[in-house]
C-alpha positions in Angstrom: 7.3 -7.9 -8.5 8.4 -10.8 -6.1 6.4 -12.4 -4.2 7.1 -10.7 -1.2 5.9 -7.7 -2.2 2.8 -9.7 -3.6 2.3 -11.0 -0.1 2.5 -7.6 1.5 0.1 -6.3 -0.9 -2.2 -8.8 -0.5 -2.6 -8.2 3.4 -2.6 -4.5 3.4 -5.6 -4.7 0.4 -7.3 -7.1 2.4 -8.1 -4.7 5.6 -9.9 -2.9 3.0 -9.1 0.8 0.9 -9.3 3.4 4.5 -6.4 1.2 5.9 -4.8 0.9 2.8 -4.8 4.8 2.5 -3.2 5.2 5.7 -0.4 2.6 5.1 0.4 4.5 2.0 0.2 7.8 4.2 2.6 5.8 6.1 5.2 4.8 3.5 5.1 8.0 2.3 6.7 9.2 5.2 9.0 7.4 5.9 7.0 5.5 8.8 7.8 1.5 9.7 5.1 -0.9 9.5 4.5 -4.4 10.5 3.4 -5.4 7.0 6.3 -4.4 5.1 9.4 -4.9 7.9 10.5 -7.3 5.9 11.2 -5.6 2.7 14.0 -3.6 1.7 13.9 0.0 0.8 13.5 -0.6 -2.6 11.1 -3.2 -2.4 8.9 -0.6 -0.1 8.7 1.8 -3.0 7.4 -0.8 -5.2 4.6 -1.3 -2.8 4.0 2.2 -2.3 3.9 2.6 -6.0 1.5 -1.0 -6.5 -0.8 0.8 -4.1 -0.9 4.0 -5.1 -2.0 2.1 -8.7 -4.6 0.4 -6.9 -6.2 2.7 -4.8 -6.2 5.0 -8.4 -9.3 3.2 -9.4 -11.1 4.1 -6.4 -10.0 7.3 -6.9 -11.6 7.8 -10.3 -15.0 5.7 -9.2 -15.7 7.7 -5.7 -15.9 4.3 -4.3 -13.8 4.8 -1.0 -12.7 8.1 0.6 -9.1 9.5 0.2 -7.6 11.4 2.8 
C-alpha cells in the first residue's frame, strides 16, 4: 500500500465508521470524493478494499451500524 492510500485511509477512518460506510457506499459507485481525488483508479480500489477489511470487524462485533 503506498502511502497515499495510507493517508487517505487514515482521514476517512478518522471521521469515524457511519462516514466511513458512506464513503465506501460512495466508491462503490463510482462517486468522486474529496478524500481520494488524488488517487488513481487503481489506487481507489485498494482503498475501497482496505475499508471494506476494516469496517469487517465492526461488522462481526455489532459495534457500528451498516447501511
Amino acid at each position: 500500500m503506498t502511502k497515499q492510500i495510507e493517508l487517505s485511509l487514515e482521514q476517512i477512518c478518522e471521521q469515524g465508521c457511519r462516514s466511513v460506510n458512506k464513503v465506501i457506499q460512495q466508491l462503490e459507485n463510482g462517486e468522486v470524493i474529496e478524500s481520494t481525488r488524488h488517487l488513481n483508479e487503481s489506487q481507489q480500489k485498494i482503498l475501497l478494499q482496505e475499508l471494506k477489511s476494516i469496517m469487517a470487524v465492526y461488522g462481526e462485533t455489532g459495534s457500528c451500524e451498516l447501511k
